[in-house]
C-alpha positions as CSV (number, residue, x, y, z in Angstrom):
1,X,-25.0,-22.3,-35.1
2,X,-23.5,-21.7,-31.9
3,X,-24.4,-19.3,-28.9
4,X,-22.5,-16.7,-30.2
5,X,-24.9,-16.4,-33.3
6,X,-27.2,-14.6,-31.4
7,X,-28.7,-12.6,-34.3
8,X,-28.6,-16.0,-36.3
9,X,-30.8,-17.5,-33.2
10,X,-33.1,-14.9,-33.2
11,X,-34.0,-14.5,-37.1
12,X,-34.5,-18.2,-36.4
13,X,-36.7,-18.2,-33.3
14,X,-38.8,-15.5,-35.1
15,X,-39.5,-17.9,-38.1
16,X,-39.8,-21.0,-35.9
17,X,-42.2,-18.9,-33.0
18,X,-43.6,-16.2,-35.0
19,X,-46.6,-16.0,-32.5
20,X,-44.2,-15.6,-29.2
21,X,-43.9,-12.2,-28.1
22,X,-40.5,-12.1,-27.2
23,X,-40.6,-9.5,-24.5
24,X,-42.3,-12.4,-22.4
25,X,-40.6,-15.3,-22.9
26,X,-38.8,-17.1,-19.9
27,X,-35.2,-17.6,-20.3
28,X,-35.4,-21.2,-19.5
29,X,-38.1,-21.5,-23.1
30,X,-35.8,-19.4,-24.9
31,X,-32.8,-21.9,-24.2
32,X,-34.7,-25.0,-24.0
33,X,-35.8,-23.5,-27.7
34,X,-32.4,-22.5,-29.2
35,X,-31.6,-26.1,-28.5
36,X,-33.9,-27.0,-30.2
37,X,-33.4,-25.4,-33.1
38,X,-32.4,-27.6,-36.4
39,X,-28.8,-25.8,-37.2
40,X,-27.8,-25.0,-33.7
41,X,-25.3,-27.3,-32.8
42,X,-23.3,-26.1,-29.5
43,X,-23.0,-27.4,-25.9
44,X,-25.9,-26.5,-24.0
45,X,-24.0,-25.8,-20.7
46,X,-21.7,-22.7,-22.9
47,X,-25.2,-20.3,-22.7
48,X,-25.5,-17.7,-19.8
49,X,-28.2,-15.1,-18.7
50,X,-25.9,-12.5,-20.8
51,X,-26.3,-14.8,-24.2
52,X,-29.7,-15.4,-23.5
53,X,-30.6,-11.6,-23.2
54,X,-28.7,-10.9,-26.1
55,X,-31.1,-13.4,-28.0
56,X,-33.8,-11.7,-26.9
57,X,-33.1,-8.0,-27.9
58,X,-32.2,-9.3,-31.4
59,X,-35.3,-11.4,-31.4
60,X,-37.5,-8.2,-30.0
61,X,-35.6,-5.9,-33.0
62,X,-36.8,-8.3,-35.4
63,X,-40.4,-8.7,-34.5
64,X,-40.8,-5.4,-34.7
């Protein structure tokens, strides 16, 4: 995955944090968590505060 997956990222931090609300989350967990992630494989340095927000709306869309 790369940062442009952002729905990919987000199915995946909803399996991986199902107990995170994701209306709260810092951006600086959410990208030290995508990098985390076993499939993502993309230079950390390519995310931005647009990218990360996008993350998070899919991730908020899918929790609820």
């Amino acid at each position: 995955m790369k940062w442009t997956d952002t729905l990919e990222i987000a199915i995946q931090l909803s399996e991986y944090h199902a107990d995170v609300d994701p209306k709260t989350i810092r951006f600086t967990d959410l990208h030290r968590w995508v990098l985390a992630l076993p499939e993502f494989d993309d230079d950390p340095n390519r995310s931005n505060e647009k990218i990360l927000e996008a993350i998070q709306m899919h991730w908020i869309e899918e929790s609820e």
